[in-house]
LUMDRENKE-552705 format. One record per residue: residue in three letters; residue number from 1; x, y, z of N, C-alpha, C in turn. Coordinates in steps of 0.05 Angstrom, whole numbers, always signed. Example, Ala and Ser with C-alpha at 12.3 -4.5 7.8 and 13.67 -1.06 7.14 Angstrom:
2
  vexdren  panu     nc1     nc2     nc3    cac1    cac2    cac3     cc1     cc2     cc3
      ALA     1    +264    -114    +156    +246     -90    +156    +264     -66    +156
      SER     2    +257     -45    +142    +273     -21    +143    +258      +1    +157
END
This chain:
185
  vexdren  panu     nc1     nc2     nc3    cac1    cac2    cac3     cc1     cc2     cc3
      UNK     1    +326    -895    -255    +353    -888    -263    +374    -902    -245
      UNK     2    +369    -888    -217    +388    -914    -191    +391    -942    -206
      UNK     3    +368    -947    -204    +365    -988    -212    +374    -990    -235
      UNK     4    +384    -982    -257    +400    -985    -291    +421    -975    -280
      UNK     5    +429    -961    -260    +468    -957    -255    +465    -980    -245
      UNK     6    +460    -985    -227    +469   -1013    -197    +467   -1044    -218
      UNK     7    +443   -1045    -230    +448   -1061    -251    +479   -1070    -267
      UNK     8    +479   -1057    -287    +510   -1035    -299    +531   -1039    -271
      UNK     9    +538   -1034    -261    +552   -1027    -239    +561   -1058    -231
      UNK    10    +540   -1081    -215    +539   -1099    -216    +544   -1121    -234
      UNK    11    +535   -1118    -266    +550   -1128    -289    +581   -1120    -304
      UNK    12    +594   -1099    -290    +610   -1089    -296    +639   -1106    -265
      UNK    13    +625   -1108    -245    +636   -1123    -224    +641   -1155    -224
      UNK    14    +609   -1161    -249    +611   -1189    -245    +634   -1197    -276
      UNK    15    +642   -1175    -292    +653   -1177    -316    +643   -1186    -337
      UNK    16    +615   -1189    -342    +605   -1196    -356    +561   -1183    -361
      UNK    17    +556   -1180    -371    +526   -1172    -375    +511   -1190    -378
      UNK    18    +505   -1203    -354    +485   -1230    -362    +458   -1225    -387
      UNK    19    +460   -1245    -398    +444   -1245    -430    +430   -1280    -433
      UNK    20    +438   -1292    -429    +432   -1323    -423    +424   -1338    -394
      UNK    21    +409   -1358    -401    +398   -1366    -372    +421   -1374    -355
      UNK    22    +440   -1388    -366    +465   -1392    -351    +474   -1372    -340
      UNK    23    +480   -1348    -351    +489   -1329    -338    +479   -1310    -310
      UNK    24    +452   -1323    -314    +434   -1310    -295    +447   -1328    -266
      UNK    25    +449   -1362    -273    +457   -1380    -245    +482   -1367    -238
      UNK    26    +499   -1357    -262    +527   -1352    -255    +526   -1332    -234
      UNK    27    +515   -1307    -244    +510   -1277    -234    +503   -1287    -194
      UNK    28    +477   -1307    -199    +472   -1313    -165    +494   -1325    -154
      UNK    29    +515   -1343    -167    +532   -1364    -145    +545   -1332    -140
      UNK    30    +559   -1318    -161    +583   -1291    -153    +560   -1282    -123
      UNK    31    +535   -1268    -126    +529   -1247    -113    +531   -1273     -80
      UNK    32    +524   -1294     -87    +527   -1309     -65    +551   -1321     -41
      UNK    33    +569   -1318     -60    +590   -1319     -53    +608   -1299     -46
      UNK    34    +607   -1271     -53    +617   -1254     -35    +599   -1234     -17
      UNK    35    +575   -1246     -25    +554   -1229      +2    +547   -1254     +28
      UNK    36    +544   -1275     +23    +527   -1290     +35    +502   -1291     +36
      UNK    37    +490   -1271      +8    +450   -1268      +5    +449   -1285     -17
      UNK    38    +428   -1298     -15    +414   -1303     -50    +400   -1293     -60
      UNK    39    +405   -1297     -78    +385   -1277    -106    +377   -1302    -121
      UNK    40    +359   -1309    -128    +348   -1337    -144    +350   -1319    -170
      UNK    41    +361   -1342    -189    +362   -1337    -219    +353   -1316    -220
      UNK    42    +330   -1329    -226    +303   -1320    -238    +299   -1302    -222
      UNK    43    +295   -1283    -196    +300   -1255    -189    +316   -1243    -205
      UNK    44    +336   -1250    -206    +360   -1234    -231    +355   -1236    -256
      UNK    45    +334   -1249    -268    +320   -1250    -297    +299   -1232    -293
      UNK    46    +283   -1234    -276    +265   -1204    -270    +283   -1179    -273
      UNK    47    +301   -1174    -251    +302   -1148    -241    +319   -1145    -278
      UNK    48    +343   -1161    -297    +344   -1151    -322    +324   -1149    -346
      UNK    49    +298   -1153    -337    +283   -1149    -358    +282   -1181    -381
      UNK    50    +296   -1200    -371    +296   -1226    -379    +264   -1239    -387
      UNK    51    +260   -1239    -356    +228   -1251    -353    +211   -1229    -361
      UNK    52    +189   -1226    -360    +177   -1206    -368    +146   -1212    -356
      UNK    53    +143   -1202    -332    +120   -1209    -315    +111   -1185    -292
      UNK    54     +97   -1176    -308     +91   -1143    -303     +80   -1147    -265
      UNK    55     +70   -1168    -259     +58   -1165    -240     +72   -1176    -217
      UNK    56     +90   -1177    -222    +113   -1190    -189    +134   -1160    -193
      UNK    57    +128   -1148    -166    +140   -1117    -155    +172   -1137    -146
      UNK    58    +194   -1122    -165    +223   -1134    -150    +225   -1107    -113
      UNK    59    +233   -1136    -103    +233   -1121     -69    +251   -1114     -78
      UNK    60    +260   -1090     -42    +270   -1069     -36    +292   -1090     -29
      UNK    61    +296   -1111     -14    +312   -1128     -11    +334   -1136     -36
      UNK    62    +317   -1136     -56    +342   -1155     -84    +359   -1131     -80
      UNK    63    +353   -1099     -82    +366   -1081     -92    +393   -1085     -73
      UNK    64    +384   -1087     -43    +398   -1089     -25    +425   -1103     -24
      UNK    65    +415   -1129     -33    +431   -1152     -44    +457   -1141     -68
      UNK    66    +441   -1120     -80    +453   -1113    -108    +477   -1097     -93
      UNK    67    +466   -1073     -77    +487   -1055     -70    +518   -1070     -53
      UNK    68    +503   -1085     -32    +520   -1103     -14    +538   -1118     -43
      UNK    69    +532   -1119     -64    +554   -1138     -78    +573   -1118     -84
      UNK    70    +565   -1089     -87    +583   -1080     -99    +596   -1064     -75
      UNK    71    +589   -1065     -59    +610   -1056     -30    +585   -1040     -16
      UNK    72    +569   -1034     -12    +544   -1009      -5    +537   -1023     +23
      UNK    73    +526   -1019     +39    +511   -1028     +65    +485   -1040     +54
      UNK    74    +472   -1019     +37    +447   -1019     +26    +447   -1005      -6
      UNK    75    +413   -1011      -7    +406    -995     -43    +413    -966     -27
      UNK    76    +398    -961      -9    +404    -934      +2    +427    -913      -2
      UNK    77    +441    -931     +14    +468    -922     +11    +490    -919     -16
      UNK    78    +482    -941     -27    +493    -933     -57    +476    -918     -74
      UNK    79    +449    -911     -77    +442    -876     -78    +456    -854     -68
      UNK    80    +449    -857     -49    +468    -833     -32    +492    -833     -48
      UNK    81    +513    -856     -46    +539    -853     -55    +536    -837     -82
      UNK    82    +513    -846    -102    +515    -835    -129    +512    -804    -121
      UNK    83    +494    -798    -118    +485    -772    -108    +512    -753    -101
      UNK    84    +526    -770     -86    +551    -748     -69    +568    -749     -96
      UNK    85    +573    -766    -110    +590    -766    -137    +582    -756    -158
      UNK    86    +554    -747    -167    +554    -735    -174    +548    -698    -168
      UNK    87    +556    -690    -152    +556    -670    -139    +521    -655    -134
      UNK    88    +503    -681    -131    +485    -663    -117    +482    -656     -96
      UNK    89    +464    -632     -92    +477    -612     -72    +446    -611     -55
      UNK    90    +429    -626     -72    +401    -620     -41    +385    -643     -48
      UNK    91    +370    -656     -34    +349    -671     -36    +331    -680     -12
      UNK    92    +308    -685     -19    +290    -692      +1    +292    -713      +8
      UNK    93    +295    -723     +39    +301    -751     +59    +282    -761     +71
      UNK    94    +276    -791     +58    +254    -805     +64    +263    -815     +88
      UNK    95    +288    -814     +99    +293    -834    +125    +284    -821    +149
      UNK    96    +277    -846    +170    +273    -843    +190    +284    -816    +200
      UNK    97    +274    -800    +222    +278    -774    +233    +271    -772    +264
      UNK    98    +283    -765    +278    +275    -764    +312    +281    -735    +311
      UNK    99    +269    -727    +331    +258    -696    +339    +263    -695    +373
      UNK   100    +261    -679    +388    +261    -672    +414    +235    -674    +413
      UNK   101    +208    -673    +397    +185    -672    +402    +177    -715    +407
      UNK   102    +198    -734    +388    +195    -755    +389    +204    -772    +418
      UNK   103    +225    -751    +429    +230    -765    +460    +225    -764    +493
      UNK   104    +222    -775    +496    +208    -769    +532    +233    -762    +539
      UNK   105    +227    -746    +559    +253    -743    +575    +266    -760    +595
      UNK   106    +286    -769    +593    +302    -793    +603    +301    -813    +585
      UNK   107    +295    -815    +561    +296    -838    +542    +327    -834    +538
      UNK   108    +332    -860    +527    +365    -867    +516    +374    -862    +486
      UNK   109    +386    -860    +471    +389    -873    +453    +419    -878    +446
      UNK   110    +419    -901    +426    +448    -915    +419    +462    -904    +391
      UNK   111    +479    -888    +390    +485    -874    +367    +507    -884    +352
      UNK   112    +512    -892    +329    +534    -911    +323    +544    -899    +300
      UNK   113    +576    -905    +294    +583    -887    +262    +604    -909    +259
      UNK   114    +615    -906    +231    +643    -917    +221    +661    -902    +240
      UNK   115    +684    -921    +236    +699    -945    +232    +676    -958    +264
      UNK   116    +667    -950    +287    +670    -965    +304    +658    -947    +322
      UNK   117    +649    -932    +319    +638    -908    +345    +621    -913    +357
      UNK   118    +606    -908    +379    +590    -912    +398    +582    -892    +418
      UNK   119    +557    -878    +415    +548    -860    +444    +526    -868    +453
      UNK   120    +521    -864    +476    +490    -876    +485    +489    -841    +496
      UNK   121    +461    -832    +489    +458    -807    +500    +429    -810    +518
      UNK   122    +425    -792    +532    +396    -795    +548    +389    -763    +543
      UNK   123    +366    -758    +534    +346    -740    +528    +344    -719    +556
      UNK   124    +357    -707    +557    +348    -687    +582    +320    -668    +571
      UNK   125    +310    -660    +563    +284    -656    +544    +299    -624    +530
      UNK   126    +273    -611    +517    +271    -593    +499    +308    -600    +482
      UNK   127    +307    -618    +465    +337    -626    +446    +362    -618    +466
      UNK   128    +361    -630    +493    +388    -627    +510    +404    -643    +515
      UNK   129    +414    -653    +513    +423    -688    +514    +447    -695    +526
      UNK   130    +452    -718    +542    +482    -718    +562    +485    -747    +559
      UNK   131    +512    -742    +545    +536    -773    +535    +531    -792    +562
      UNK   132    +521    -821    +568    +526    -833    +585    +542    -850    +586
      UNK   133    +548    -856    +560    +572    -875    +552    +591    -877    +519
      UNK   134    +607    -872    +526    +629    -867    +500    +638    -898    +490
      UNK   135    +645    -897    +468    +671    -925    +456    +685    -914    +425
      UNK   136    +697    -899    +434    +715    -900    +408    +722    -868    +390
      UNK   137    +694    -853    +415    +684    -823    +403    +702    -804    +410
      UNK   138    +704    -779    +403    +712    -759    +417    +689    -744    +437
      UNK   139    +668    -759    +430    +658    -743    +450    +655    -772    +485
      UNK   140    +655    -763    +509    +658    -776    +532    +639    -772    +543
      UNK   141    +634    -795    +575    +616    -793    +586    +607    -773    +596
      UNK   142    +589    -754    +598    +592    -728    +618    +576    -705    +599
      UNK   143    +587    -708    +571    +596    -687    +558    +558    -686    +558
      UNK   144    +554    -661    +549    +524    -650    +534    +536    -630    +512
      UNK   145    +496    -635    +500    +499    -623    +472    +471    -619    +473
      UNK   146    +458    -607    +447    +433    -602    +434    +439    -612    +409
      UNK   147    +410    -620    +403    +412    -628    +374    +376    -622    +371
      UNK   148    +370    -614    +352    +338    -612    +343    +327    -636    +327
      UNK   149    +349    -639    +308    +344    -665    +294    +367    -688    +286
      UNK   150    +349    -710    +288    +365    -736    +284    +359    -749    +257
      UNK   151    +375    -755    +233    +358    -763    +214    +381    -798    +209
      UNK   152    +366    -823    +211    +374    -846    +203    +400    -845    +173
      UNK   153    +418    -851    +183    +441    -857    +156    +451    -829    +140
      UNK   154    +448    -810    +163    +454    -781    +156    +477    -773    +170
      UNK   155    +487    -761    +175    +514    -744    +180    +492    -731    +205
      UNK   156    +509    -732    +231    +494    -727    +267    +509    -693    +263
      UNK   157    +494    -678    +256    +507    -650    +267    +488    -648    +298
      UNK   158    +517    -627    +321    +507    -626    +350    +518    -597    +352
      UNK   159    +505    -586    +365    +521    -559    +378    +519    -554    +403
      UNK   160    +537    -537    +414    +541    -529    +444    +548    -549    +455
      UNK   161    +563    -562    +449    +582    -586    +464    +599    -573    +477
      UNK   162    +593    -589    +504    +604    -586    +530    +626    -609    +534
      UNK   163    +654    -614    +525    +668    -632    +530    +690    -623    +549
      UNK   164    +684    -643    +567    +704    -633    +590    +693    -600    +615
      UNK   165    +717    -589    +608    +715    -558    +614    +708    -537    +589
      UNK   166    +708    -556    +561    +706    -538    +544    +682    -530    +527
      UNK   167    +669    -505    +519    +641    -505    +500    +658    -502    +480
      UNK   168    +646    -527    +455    +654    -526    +429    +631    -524    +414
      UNK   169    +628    -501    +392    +609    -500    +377    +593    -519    +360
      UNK   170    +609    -536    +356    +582    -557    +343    +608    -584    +334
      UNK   171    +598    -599    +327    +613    -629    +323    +589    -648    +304
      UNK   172    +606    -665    +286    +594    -681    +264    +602    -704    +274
      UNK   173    +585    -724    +271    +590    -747    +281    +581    -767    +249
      UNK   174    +589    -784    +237    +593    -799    +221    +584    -777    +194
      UNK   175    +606    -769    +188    +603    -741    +168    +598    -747    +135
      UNK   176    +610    -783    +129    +609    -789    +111    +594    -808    +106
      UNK   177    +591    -828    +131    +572    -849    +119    +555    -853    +139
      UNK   178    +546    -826    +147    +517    -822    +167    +523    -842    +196
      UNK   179    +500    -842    +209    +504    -855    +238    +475    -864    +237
      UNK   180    +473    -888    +260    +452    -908    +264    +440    -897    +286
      UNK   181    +416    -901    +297    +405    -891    +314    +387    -915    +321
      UNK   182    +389    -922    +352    +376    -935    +368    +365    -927    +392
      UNK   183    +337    -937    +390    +329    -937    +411    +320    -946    +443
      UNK   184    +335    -943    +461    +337    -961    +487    +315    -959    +502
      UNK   185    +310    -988    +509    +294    -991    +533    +303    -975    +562
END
């Protein structure tokens, strides 16, 4: 269902429904020119049902390509986006997930959100965690929190944040278009 919107979505961006082999070169120079990916024709004759060659799986990559044309990070993410527009309200998350059970204590990690945010936190163990370095956050160096779980390209809920002198009950960190999670040496 995803892959016939993004399709649609994509032919609706490029102003036209590619139907001819020409249109297929056309469809790659557009996606190439405001993404900087290629998509060979003939990928874009597969993924419309053009070619017809049951045995070549279209990658996770073309989709990627697809979303990035139409503004998305990823296929991911322009799921998600559908999902939030159409008001669903639960689903099961294949993405990556960190746990307090996944970190040693004293490990780092690099936490990143839109427009520009940045925390590096270090694992004090059982999900305790203390800000070592801020850029752009409300939360600062110093501060601690708990968190039980971390899920890749999800919205960071924390509670018992310690900022400053103050305990604040819980704080969201990239609420709408999730946060990145790295892991430091």
């Amino acid at each position: 269902m995803e892959h016939e919107l993004l399709k649609r979505k994509v032919a609706q961006k490029a102003g036209f429904t590619p139907e001819l082999s020409r249109d297929f070169e056309d469809l790659s120079q557009l996606i190439q020119t405001d993404t900087g990916d290629y998509l060979s024709p003939t990928t874009l004759k597969r993924m419309w049902g053009y070619l017809h060659n049951e045995q070549v799986q279209t990658r996770r990559h073309s989709y990627d390509v697809l979303a990035r044309y139409l503004g998305h990070e990823s296929y991911r993410a322009f799921v998600d986006d559908v999902a939030r527009k159409q008001g669903v309200q639960s689903m099961i998350l294949a993405n990556n997930k960190l746990t307090p059970d996944d970190l040693a204590v004293g490990q780092r990690l690099c936490i990143t959100w839109l427009p520009d945010r940045r925390v590096v936190v270090e694992h004090q163990g059982e999900g305790h965690f203390l800000v070592t370095d801020a850029l752009n956050a409300k939360l600062a160096a110093g501060d601690t929190f708990t968190c039980h779980l971390m899920i890749q390209d999800e919205p960071l809920y924390i509670d018992n944040v310690q900022h400053q002198d103050t305990l604040y009950p819980a704080y969201i960190a990239g609420k709408i278009d999730g946060v990145k999670i790295y892991e430091m040496e």
